[in-house]
C-alpha positions, 0 to 999 in steps of 0.5 A: 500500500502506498497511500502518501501519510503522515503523522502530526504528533507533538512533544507533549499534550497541549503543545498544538498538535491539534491546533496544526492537524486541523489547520493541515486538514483545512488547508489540504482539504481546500487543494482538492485533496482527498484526506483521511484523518486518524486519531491515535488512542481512545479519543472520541472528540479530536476526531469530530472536528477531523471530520469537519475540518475535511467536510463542506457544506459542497463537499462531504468529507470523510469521517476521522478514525481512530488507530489504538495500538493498545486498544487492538492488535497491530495487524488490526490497526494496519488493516484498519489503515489501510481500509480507511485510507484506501483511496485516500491523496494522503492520510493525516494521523494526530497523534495523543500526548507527547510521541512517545507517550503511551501505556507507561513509562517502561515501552512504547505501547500504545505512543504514536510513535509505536504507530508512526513505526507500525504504518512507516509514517515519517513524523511532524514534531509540534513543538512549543516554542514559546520563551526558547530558541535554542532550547527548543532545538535541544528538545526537537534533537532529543526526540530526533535521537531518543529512537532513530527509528522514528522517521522524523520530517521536521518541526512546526513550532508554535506559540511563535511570537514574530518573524524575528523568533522564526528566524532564530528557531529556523538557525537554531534548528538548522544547526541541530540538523532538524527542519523547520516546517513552519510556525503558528504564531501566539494568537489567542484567536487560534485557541479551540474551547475546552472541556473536561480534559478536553476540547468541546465537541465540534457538534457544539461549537461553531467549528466552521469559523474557528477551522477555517482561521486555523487553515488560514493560519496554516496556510500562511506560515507552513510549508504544506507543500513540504508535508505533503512531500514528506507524506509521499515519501513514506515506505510501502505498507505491507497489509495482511489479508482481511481479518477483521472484515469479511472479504464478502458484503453480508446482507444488513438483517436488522436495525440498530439504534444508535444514538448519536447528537450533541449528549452522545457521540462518543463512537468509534466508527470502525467498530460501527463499521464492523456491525454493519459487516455483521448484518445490522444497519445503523439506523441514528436517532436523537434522545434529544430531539426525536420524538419518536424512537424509530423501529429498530431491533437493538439500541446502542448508546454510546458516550458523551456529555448527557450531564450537559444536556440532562435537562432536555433529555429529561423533558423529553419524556416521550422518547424516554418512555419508549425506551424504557418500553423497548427495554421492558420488551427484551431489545438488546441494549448496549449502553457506555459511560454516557449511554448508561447514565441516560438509562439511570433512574436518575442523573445529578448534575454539577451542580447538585439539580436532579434530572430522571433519566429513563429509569431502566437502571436502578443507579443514580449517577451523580457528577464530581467536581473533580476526574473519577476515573481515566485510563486503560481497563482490562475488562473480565466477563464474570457472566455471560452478556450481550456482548462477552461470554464468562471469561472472556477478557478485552481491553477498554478505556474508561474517562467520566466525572461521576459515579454511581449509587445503586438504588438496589442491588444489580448484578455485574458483568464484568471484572475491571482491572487498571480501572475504577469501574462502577464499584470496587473494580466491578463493571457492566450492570447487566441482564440476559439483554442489556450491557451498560458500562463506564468502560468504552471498548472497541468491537474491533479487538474482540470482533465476537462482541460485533456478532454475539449483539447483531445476533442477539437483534436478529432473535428480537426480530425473530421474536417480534416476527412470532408475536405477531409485529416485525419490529417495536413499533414506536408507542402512541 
């Protein structure tokens, strides 16, 4: 595979790489290229606004994808690549953290550069200059050498604070035998908004305005002529035959409801992917502002920030009751982080309001003023479920302000280690049909789970067919 690639990683979190990945994918996007973003690690938020900064009113662009080296297997994550990429002028990998921070401190596992090594990407540093000149090219040579089989192409520098201060990096730089690419200035006007550890969905902000300004940054101050040439030159990509995805389309046999609007968007789209290879058609709805629940045979509802938007999604009694009957009537429900706190009985907000929610889990999950859990889980089925059968084992991310109260007691699904879970590291409150859980996993590290829930639609179908009704059928 030749795919022209390249990965923007940064020295350490909150150096820019975000800022310049969307103003490269911007500044691309508007040449005419066809651009593939990636995130690298769990991130559910990045990749939103990859999407929009490769997306225009006149032309849709297609939708950013997440490579994890530790969430899957590394022949996953290149067969991943190369199906998502196929195609593609370039692809564009942001990377997380700093490049070489991943899993720990003792092996690369997990950092981008392990992925940056994984697809034969050369690396674009981003690195923060500001209050240095000649220290910044101590950094940049110091990641240059601390693994020489990291291909790095150069360096964008940002927070720079004049022509003057570009030049002395560019010597400074030069001197250290390191490329320098290009420079952002120190403009608060370049600042994107945050929350929670993180930025704000783009499907809340007015991401057209604040893009467009990065492009425009990006086009005036980095050689993207040069970065285009420096993804042209990485390596050919060897991929191994499908594992993940059938060779052969398989016929869409049920519907799933996914819910998917400004409370819930946290979803990995290859994992979508994967169900809709199994046999299911995604079928969107919004807990928001549909007022009706679609025919659907399963429901996944992944994360997001309900607690933004418990108000509305509790006056939206409609739905919710059309959930809890769906739920009643033995659909299939996959619920994470978000996902299951819409399915409490009640959620708490930050600033102590109640909002009921719909009701289906007997929980109150209440919003803490500080991080409750962030990291990597291992996760154990302890039962069978929807997705696990006992003993079974897959890797997860866990990331939430809240916790829970049980308002009796539930059983749990799954073992969670590394992780805080739901309580004292247990995890998944389930029943023969519903999973709900804090951890977010990907169907692709263990594409059984994909199967085991399509499955589990088609016996509500089969079930609903007997009773007399194709499908649930939306209350009156």
């Amino acid at each position: 595979m030749r795919v022209p690639r390249i990965v923007v990683a940064g020295t350490h979190s909150g150096a820019g790489k975000t800022t310049v990945t969307l103003g490269l994918l911007r500044a691309l996007q508007r040449r005419g290229m066809i651009v593939q973003p990636f995130k690298v690690g769990p991130d559910f938020i990045d990749p939103g606004w990859q999407t929009a900064a490769v997306t225009t009113p006149e032309q849709p662009g297609r939708r950013a994808r997440n490579l994890d080296t530790w969430l899957l297997p590394p022949a996953t994550v290149v067969e991943l690549f190369a199906r998502d990429a196929d195609g593609a002028d370039v692809a564009v990998i942001e990377g997380m953290m700093g490049l070489y921070d991943g899993v720990d401190g003792r092996s690369e596992a997990g950092s981008s550069a392990e992925v940056a090594k994984l697809l034969r990407a050369p690396v674009v540093l981003v690195l923060d200059a500001a209050g240095s000149v000649r220290s910044a090219a101590a950094v940049a040579l110091g990641f240059v050498s601390f693994d020489p089989e990291v291909t790095l192409a150069g360096v964008i520098a940002n927070r720079v604070g004049g022509r003057r201060h570009e030049q002395w990096l560019h010597d400074a730089l030069h001197t250290a035998g390191v490329t320098l690419l290009g420079v952002l200035p120190w403009d608060d006007r370049l600042k994107l908004p945050e929350r929670h550890l993180g930025l704000v969905p783009a499907a809340e902000h007015s991401a057209l305005e604040a893009i467009d300004a990065l492009g425009d940054a990006v086009e005036e101050h980095v050689d993207v002529a040069a970065l285009v040439r420096a993804a042209r030159l990485a390596l050919p990509l060897v991929v191994p035959g499908p594992q993940i995805f059938p060779p052969m389309p398989v016929a869409q046999q049920v519907a799933l409801g996914v819910a998917r609007d400004e409370a819930f968007s946290f979803y990995y789209e290859d994992a979508l992917d994967l169900l809709e290879s199994r046999g299911a058609r995604i079928v969107p709805f919004s807990p928001l502002h549909d007022r009706d629940l679609p025919p659907v045979h399963g429901l996944y509802l992944g994360g997001g920030f309900p607690e933004i938007y418990a108000g509305m999604l509790a006056e939206n009694v409609r739905l919710r009751g059309q959930v809890k009957e769906a739920v009643a009537s033995g659909m299939p429900v996959y619920a994470e982080c978000g996902g299951m706190m819409y399915l409490a009985q009640t959620l708490v907000d930050a600033a102590g309001r109640e909002h009921p929610m719909v009701g289906v889990l007997p929980i109150v999950t209440r919003m803490q003023p500080r991080l409750a859990a962030l990291g990597y889980v291992t996760l154990t089925a302890t039962t069978d479920t929807v997705l696990l059968r006992k003993g079974e084992t897959v890797r997860g991310h866990e990331f939430h302000f809240s916790t829970i109260t049980p308002l009796r007691p539930v059983e749990f699904g799954l073992a969670s280690e590394g992780g805080r879970g739901l309580a004292d590291g247990k995890d998944g409150i389930c029943t023969s049909t519903v999973l709900a859980s804090y951890a977010h996993v990907h169907f692709a590290s263990h594409p059984e789970m994909a199967e085991r829930f399509v499955d589990a639609c088609k016996n509500y179908k089969g079930q609903t067919w007997a009773a007399g009704t194709a499908v649930k059928q939306p209350a009156r």
